[in-house]
Backbone as CSV, one residue per row, in Angstrom:
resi,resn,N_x,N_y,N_z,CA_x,CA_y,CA_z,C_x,C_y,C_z
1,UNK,3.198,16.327,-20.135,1.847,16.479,-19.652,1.878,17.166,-18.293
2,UNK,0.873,17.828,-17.805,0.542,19.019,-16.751,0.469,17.724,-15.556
3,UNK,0.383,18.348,-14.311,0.080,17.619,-12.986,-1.183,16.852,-13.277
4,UNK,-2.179,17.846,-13.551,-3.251,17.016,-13.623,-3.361,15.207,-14.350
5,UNK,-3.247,16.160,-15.620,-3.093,14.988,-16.269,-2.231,13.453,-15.798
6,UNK,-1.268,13.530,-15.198,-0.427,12.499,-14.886,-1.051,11.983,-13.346
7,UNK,-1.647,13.120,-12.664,-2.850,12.397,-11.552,-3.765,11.303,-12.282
8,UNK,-4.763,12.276,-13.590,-5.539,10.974,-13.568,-4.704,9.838,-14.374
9,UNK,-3.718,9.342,-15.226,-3.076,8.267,-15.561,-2.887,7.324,-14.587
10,UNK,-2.051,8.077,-13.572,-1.773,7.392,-12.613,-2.436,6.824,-11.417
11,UNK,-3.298,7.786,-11.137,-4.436,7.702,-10.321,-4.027,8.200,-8.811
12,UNK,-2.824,9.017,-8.725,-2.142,9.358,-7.433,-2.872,10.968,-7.759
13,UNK,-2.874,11.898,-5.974,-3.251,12.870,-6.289,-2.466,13.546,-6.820
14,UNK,-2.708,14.739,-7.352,-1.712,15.769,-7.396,-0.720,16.050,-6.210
15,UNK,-1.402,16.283,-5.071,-0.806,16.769,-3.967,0.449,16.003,-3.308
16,UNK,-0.180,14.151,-3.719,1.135,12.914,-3.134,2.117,12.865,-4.115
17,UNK,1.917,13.731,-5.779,2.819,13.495,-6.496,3.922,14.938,-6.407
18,UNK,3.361,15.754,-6.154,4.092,17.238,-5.622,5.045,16.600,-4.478
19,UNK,4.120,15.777,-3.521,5.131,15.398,-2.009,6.493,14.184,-2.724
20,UNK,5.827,13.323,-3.827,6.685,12.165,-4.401,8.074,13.119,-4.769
21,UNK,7.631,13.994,-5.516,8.719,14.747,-6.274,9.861,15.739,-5.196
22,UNK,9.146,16.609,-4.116,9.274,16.911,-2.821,10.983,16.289,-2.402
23,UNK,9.997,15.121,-1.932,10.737,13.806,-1.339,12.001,13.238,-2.346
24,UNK,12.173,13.502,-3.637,12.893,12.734,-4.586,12.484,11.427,-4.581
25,UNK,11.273,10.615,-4.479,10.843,9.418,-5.264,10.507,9.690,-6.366
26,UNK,10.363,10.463,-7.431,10.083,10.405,-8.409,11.544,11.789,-8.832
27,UNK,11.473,11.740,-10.009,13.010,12.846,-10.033,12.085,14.202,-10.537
28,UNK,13.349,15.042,-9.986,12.555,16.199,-10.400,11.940,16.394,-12.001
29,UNK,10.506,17.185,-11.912,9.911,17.291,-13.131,10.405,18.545,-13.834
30,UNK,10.734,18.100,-15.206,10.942,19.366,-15.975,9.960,20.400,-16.216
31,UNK,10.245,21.345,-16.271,8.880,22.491,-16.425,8.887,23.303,-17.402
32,UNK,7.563,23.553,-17.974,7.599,24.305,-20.171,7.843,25.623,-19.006
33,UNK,8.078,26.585,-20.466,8.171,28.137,-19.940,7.333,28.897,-19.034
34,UNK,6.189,28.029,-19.291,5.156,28.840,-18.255,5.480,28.761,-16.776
35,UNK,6.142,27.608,-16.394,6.657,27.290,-15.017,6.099,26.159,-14.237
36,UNK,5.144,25.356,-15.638,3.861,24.529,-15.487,4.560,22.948,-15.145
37,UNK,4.625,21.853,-14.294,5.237,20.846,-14.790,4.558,20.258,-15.877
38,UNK,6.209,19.231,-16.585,5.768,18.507,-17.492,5.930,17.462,-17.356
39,UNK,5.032,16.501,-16.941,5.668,14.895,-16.836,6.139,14.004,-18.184
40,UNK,6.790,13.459,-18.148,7.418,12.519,-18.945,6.989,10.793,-18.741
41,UNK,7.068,9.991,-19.658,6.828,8.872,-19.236,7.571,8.417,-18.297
42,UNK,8.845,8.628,-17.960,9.771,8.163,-16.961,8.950,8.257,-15.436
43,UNK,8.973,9.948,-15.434,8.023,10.308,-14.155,6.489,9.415,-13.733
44,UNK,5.853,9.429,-14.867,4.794,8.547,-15.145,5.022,6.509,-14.069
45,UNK,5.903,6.280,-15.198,6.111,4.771,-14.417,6.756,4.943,-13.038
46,UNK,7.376,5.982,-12.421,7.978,6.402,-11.625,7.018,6.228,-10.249
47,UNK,5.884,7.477,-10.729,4.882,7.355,-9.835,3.595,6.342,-9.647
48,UNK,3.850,5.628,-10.874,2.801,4.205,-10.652,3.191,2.874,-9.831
49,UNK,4.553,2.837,-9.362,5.736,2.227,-8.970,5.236,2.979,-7.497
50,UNK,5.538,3.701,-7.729,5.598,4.325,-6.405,4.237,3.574,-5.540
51,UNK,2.774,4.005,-6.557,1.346,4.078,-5.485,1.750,2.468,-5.803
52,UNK,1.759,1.555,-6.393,1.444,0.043,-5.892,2.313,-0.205,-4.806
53,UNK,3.709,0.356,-4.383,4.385,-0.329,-3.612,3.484,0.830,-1.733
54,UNK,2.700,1.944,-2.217,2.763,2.345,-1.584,1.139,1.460,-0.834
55,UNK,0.527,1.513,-1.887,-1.158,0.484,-2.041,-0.750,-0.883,-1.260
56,UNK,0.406,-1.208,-1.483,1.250,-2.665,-0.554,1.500,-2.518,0.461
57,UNK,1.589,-1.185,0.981,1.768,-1.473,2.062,3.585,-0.981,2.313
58,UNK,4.159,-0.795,1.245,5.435,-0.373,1.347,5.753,0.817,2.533
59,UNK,6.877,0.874,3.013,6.564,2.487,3.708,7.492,2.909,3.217
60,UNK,7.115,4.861,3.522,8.024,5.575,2.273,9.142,5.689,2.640
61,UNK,9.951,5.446,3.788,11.518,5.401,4.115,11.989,4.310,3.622
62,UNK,11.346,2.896,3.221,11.965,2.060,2.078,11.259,2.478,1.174
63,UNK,10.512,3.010,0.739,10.624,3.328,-0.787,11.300,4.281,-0.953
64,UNK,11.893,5.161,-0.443,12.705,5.765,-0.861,14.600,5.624,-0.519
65,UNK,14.527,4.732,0.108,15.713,3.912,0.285,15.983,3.006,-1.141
66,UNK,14.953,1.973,-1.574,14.905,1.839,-2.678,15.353,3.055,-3.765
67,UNK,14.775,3.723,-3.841,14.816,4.671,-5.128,16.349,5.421,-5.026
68,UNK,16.860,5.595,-3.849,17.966,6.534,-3.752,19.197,5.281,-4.461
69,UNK,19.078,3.653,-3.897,19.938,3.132,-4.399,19.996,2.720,-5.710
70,UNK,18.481,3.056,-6.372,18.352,2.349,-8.093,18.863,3.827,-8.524
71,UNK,18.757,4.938,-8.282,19.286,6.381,-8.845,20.283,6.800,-8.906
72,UNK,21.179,6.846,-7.394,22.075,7.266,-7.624,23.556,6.231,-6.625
73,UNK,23.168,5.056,-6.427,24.250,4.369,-6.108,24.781,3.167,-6.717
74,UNK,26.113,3.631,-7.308,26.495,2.727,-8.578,26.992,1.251,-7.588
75,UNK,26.440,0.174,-8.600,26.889,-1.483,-7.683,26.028,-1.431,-6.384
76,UNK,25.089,-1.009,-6.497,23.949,-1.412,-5.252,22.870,-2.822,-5.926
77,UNK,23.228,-3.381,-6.927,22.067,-4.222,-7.275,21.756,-4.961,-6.499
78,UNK,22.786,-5.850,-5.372,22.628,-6.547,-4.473,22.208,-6.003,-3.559
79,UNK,21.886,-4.554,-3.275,21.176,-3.924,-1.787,19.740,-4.123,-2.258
80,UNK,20.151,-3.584,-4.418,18.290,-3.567,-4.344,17.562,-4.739,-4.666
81,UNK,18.409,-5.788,-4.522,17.476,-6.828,-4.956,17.244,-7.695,-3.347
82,UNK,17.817,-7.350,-2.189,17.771,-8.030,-1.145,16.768,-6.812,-0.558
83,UNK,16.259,-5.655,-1.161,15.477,-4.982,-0.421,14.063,-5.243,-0.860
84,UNK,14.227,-5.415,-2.245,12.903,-6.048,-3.165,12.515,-7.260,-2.659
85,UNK,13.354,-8.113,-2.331,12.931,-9.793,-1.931,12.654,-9.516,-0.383
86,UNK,13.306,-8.672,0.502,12.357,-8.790,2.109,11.066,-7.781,1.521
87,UNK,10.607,-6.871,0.752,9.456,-6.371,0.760,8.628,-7.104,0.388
88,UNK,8.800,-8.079,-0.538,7.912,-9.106,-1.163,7.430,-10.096,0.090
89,UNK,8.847,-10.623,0.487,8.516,-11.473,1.572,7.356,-11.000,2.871
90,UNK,7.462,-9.340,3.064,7.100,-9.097,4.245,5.010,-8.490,3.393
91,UNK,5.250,-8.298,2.273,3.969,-7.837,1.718,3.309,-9.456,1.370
92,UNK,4.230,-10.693,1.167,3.147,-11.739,1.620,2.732,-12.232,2.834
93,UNK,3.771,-12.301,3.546,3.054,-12.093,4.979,1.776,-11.548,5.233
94,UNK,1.399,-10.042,5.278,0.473,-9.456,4.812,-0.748,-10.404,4.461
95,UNK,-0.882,-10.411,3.243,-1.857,-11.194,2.222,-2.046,-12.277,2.727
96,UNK,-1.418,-13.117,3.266,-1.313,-14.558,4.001,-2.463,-14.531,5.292
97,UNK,-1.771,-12.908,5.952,-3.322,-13.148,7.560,-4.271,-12.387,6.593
98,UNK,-3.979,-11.331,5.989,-5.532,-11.022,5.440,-6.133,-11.647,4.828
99,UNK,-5.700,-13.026,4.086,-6.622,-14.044,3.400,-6.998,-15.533,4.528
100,UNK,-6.117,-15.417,5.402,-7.078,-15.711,6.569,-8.072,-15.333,7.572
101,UNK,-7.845,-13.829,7.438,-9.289,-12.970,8.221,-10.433,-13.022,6.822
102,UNK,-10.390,-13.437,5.791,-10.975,-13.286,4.716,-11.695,-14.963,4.910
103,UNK,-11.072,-15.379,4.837,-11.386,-17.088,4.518,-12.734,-17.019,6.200
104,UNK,-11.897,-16.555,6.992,-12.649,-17.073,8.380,-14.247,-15.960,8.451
105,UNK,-13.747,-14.584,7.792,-15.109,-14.141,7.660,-16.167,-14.939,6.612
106,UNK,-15.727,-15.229,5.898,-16.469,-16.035,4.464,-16.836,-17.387,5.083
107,UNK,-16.594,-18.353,6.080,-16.966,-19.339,7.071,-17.836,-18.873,7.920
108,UNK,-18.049,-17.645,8.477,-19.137,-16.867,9.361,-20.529,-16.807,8.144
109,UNK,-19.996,-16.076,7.535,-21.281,-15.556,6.684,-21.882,-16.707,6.160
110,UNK,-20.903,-17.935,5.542,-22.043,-18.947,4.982,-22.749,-19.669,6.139
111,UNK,-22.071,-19.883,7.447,-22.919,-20.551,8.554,-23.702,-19.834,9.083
112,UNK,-24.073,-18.761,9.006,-24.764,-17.372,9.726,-25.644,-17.511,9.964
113,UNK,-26.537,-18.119,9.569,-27.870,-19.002,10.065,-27.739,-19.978,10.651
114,UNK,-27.368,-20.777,10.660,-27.243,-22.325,10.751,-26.275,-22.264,12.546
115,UNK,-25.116,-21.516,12.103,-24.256,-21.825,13.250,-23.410,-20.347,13.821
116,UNK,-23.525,-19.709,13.313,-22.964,-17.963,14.174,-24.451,-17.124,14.809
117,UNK,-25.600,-17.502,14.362,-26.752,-17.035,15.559,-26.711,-17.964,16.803
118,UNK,-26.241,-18.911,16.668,-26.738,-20.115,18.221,-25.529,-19.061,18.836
119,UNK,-24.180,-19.496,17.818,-22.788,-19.574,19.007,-22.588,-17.923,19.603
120,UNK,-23.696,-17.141,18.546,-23.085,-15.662,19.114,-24.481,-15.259,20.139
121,UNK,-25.508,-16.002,20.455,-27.179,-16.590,21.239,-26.234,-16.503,22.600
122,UNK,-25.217,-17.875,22.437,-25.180,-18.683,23.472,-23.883,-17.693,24.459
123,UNK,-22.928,-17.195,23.486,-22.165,-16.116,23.949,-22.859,-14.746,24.753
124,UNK,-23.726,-14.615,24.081,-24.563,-13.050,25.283,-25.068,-14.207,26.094
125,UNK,-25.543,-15.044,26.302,-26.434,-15.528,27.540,-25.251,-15.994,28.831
126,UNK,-24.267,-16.269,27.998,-22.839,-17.206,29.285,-22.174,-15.428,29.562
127,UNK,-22.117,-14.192,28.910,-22.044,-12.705,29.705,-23.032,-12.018,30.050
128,UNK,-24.121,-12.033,30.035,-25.495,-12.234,31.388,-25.093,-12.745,32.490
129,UNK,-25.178,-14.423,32.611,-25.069,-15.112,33.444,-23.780,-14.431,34.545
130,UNK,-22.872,-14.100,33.520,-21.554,-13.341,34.265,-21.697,-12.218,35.101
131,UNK,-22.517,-11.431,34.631,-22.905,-10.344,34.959,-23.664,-10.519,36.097
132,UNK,-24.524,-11.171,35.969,-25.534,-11.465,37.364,-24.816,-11.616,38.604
133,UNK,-23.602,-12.601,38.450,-23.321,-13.576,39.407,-22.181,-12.120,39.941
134,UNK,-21.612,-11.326,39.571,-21.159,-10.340,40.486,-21.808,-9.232,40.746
């Protein structure tokens, strides 16, 4: 299948999958006679791999640290499985404060009447008062 096509499957642009391929995160694409690429399913899961770890938050010098040792370094399983378990570890981290900036906005909005108009009232009136007094 053409660039396009494997953009919309995947949902990456054309342009980040030209840079994926670029870069060697994804392996080079074979090309029909016309000079057109052709993706393959390999390339396909290649680059869907790629946007979730990239959607995570991954960055591309470990993802492509990853990819160089699942490709081409024989007896790395133990590099890639201690690189997979700190990305996991460090992408829940992540999720952990953003579902606490989540939880604490969702505590604003249901008190928002009741108790974030007084306390955010009483906050401009105590930086007034501040203001005056110098």
């Amino acid at each position: 299948m053409n660039i396009k096509k494997a953009s919309q499957i995947t949902g990456v642009p054309a342009s980040t999958i030209r840079y994926y391929e670029k870069e060697h995160i994804i392996p080079a694409v074979d090309r029909n006679n016309s000079g057109v690429r052709d993706f393959d399913d390999h390339a396909i899961r290649r680059i869907s791999f790629a946007k979730k770890m990239r959607d995570a938050g991954m960055e591309i010098s470990t993802l492509k640290q990853y990819i160089n040792l699942f490709d081409n370094v024989e007896n790395s399983e133990d590099e890639q499985l201690a690189l997979l378990v700190e990305q996991k570890r460090l992408m829940e981290e992540k999720r952990d404060k953003m579902q606490d900036a989540i939880d604490h906005l969702a505590h604003k909005i249901e008190n928002f009447d009741t108790h974030m108009l007084k306390i955010e009232d009483e906050l401009r009136t105590m930086k007034a008062n501040k203001k005056e007094r110098l």
